[in-house]
KOLLUM-782339 format. One record per residue (C-alpha): residue number from 1; x, y, z. Coordinates in nm, 2 decimals, padded with zeros to 4 digits. Layout:
% residues N
  resi      xx      yy      zz
   NUM       X       Y       Z
...
END
This chain:
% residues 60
  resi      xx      yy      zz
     1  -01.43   00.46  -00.70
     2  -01.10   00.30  -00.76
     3  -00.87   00.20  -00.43
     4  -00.53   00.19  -00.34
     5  -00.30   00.00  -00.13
     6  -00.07   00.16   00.13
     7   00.20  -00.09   00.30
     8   00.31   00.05   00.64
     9   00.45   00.02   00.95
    10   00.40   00.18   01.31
    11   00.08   00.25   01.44
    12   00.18   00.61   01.66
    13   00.45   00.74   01.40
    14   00.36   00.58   01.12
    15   00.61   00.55   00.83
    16   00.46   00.41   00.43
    17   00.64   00.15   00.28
    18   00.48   00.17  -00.03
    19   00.13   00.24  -00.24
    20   00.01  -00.04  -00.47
    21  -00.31  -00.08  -00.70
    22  -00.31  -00.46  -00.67
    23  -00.43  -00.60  -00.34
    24  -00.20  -00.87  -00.38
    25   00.11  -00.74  -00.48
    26   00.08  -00.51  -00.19
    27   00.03  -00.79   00.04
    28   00.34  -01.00  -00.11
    29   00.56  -00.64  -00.10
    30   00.44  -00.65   00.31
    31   00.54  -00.98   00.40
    32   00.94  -00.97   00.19
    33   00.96  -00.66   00.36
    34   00.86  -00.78   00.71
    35   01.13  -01.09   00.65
    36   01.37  -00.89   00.53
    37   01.40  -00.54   00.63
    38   01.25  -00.54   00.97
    39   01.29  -00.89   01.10
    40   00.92  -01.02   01.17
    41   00.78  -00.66   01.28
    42   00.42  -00.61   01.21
    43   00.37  -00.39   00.88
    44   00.03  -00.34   00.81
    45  -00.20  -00.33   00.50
    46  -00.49  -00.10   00.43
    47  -00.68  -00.04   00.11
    48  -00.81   00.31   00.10
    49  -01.05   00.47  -00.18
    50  -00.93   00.71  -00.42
    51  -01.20   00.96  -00.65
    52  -01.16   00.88  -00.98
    53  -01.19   01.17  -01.19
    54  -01.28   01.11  -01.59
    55  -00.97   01.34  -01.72
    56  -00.82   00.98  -01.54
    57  -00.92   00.81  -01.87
    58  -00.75   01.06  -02.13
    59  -00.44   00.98  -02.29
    60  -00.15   01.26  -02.21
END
C-alpha cells in the first residue's frame, strides 16, 4: 500500500497545508512553513495509507 504525507495545522478545525509522497520533503515543507508563514505554530505531519490500484501503473 503506498502512503502519503499530509502537512497541517490545527487540531479542532483543521486546515492541510499540503500532501507530499516523500516523508521528508513533507517534513522540510512543515518546518519553512512554521518559520515563515505562521511564526513558530505547531503544524503537524502524518503519513496516511493510500490503496494502490494496478490501473496506477498504466501509462495515460
Amino acid at each position: 500500500m503506498k502512503r502519503v504525507w499530509i502537512v497541517y495545522r490545527g487540531d479542532v478545525e483543521v486546515e492541510i497545508l499540503g500532501v507530499f509522497l516523500d516523508q521528508d520533503e513533507a517534513t522540510r515543507y512543515a518546518q519553512t512553513v512554521a518559520e515563515t508563514r505562521y511564526e513558530g505554530e505547531r503544524i503537524w505531519t502524518g503519513g496516511y495509507p493510500v490503496p494502490y490500484r494496478i490501473t496506477d501503473d498504466l501509462p495515460r
